[in-house]
N, C-alpha and C positions, 0 to 999 in steps of 0.2 A: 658083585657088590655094587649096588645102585649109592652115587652119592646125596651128600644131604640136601644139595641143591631140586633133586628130584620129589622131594617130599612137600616143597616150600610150592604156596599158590601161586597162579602168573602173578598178580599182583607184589605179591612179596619177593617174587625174582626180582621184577620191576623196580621194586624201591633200594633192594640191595646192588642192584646197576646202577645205581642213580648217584652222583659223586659231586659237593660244593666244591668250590673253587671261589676264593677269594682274595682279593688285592690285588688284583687287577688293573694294569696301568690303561689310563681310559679310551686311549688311541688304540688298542689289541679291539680285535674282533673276533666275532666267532670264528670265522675260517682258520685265525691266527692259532684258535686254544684248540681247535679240532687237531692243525697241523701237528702242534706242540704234544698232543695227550694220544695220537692215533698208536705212537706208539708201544700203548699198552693194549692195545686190542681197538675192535670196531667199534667206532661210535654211531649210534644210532641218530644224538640228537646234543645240541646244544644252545640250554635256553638261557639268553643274558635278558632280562629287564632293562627297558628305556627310560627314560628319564624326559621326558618332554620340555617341562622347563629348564634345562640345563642343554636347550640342544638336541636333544634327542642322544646325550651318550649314555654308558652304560652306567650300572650304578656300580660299577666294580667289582663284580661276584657275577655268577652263574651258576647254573645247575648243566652235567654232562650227565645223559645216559649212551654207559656200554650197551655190547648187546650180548655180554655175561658177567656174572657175579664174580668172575676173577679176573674180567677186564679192571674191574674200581676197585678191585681189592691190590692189584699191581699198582693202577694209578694214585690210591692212596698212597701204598707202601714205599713208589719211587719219586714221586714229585712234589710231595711237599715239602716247601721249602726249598724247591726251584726257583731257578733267576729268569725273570721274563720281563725283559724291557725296565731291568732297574727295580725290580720287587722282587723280595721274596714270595712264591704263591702259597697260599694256607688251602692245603686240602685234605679233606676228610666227607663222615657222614653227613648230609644234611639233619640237623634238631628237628624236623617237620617234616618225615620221607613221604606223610600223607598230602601237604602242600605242595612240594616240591611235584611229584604227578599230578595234580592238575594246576598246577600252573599257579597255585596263592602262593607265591611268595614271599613269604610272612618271618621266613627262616633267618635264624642270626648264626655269625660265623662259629663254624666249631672249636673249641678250647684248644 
C-alpha cells in the first residue's frame, strides 16, 4: 500500500512541510527554533524576515520547512503552544502555503 503522501506533487509535499510559527520573542534565532523544533524530525530550512528599520530583528514569525509531511504534522501537533523565552508559540499551516515557498511573505498568523 503506497501512502497518500506518494500521490501528492513535489510541490505539494513541499508546502505540506512547510509550518508558521509565530510569537516569537525577538531575541530567539533561527538556530534557537531549528534547535527547539528538530525534534520533530529534519529540518531543511528556516526563513524569519528582517526587519531593517527595527534593527534588522525579526518580525516575530517564520516559516520552518521539514523534510517530510509528518515532520509538520508532529510539529504542529506537539508545539503549539510551547513556552519559548516567555511566549506561548502559535503554530500551524501557513494561510499562503504558495507565498510561504517562495519566500512573499504576505501570510497572517493561523487561527
Amino acid at each position: 500500500q503506497v501512502g497518500a503522501a506518494a500521490f501528492l506533487t513535489s510541490a505539494a509535499q513541499a508546502a505540506l512541510a512547510r509550518i508558521y510559527v509565530g510569537n516569537i520573542f525577538f531575541e530567539i534565532s533561527e538556530d534557537d527554533i531549528k534547535t527547539v523544533f528538530e525534534r520533530c524530525g529534519t529540518i531543511r530550512s528556516v526563513q524569519m524576515t528582517r526587519e531593517p528599520a527595527n534593527g534588522n530583528k525579526h518580525k516575530g514569525f517564520c516559516f520552518i520547512e521539514f523534510a517530510s509531511c509528518e515532520s509538520a504534522e508532529t510539529a504542529i501537533a506537539t508545539m503549539n503552544g510551547y513556552q519559548l523565552a516567555g511566549r506561548s508559540l502559535r503554530v500551524g499551516r501557513p494561510h499562503n502555503p504558495a507565498a510561504s515557498l517562495t519566500g512573499n511573505i504576505q501570510a497572517s498568523a493561523p487561527a
